[in-house]
Structures are given as structure tokens and as C-alpha cells.
C-alpha positions in Angstrom: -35.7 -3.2 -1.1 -32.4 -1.9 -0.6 -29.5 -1.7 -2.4 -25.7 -1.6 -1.2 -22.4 -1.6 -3.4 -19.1 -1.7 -1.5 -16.0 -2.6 -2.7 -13.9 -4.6 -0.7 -10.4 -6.2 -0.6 -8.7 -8.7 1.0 -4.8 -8.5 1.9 -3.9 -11.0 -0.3 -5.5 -8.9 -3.7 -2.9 -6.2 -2.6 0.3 -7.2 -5.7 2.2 -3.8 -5.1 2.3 0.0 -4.3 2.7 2.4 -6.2 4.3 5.8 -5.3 3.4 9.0 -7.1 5.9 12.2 -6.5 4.0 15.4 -5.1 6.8 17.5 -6.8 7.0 15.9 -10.6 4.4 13.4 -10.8 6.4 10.2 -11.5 4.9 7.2 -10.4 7.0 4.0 -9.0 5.1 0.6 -9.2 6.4 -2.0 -6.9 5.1 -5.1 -6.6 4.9 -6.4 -3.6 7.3 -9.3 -3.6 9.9 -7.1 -4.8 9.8 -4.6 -2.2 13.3 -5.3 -0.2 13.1 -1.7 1.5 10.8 0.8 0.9 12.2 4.3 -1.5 12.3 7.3 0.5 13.0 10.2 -2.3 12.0 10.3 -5.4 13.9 8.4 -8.3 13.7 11.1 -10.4 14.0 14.7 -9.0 15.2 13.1 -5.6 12.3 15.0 -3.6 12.5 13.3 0.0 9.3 11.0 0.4 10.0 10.1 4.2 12.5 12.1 6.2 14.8 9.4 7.2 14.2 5.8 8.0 12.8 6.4 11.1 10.4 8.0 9.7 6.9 7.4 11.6 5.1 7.2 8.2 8.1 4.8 6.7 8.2 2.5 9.7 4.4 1.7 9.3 4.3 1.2 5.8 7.3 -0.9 6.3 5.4 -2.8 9.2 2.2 -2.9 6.4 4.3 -4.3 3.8 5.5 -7.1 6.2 2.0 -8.0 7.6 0.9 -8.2 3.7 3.7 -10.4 3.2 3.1 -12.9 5.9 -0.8 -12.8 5.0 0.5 -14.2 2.0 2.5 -16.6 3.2 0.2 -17.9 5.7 -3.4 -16.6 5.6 -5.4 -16.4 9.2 -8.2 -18.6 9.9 -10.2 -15.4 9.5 -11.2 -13.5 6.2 -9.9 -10.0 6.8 -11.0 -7.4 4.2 -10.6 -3.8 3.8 -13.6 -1.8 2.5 -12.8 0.9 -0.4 -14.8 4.0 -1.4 -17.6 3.2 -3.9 -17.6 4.8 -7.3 -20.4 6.9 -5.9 -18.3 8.0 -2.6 -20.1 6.0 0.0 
């Protein structure tokens, strides 16, 4: 017999992102249907998170956060899911 644990998500389980600071360690929760534009320094020590708006990193997490959205808003016919690390790292 064999055994398999995976953890999977769909895009609608996804409520926010959180941000954590690589300089000071202060984390920013957004949820997701609050997210008018995405932070790009810290809110604390004001290290920059994404150089600039056009940003190649900041535009796709941008484009991420608006394909999450319209998931929401009108699933596909399909079940899309997104397979996590298991606790045991497979």
C-alpha cells in the first residue's frame, strides 16, 4: 500500500499576503480584498521591497493579485489548485 500527503490549495483559499521585511522583520498582512496597490518599502524602516513600480517582481505579483481576484469573482469551469510542501518536505 502506499501512502501520499500533499497539501493543496485552490485560488480561492488564498484571503491575503503577508509581507515580512528582510531588514527589521515586520510583517504586513493584507487581505486580499483590501489590496488597492501593492507596498513597495517597508512601513516601518522604509527598506525598498520592489525598486519602483515597474518592478518585474511587483508587476507579477500585481498581475497574481488580479488573477486571484477575478477567480473569486468568477471561478473557471476547472478546479485549479496549487500543491504546497508537505510537513515532511516532499
Amino acid at each position: 500500500m502506499t501512502k501520499e500527503k500533499r497539501i493543496l490549495i485552490e485560488p480561492v483559499d488564498i484571503q491575503g499576503i503577508e509581507f515580512e521585511c528582510p531588514r527589521c522583520d515586520v510583517r504586513q498582512y493584507v487581505p486580499l480584498g483590501k489590496i488597492d496597490e501593492l507596498t513597495i518599502r517597508c512601513p516601518n524602516c522604509r527598506e525598498e521591497w520592489f525598486s519602483g513600480r515597474d518592478n518585474a517582481d511587483h508587476i507579477n505579483l500585481s498581475n497574481f493579485v488580479g488573477y486571484l481576484r477575478s477567480v473569486i469573482a468568477r471561478p473557471p469551469a476547472v478546479k485549479i489548485r496549487l500543491q504546497l510542501p508537505s510537513e515532511d518536505g516532499q
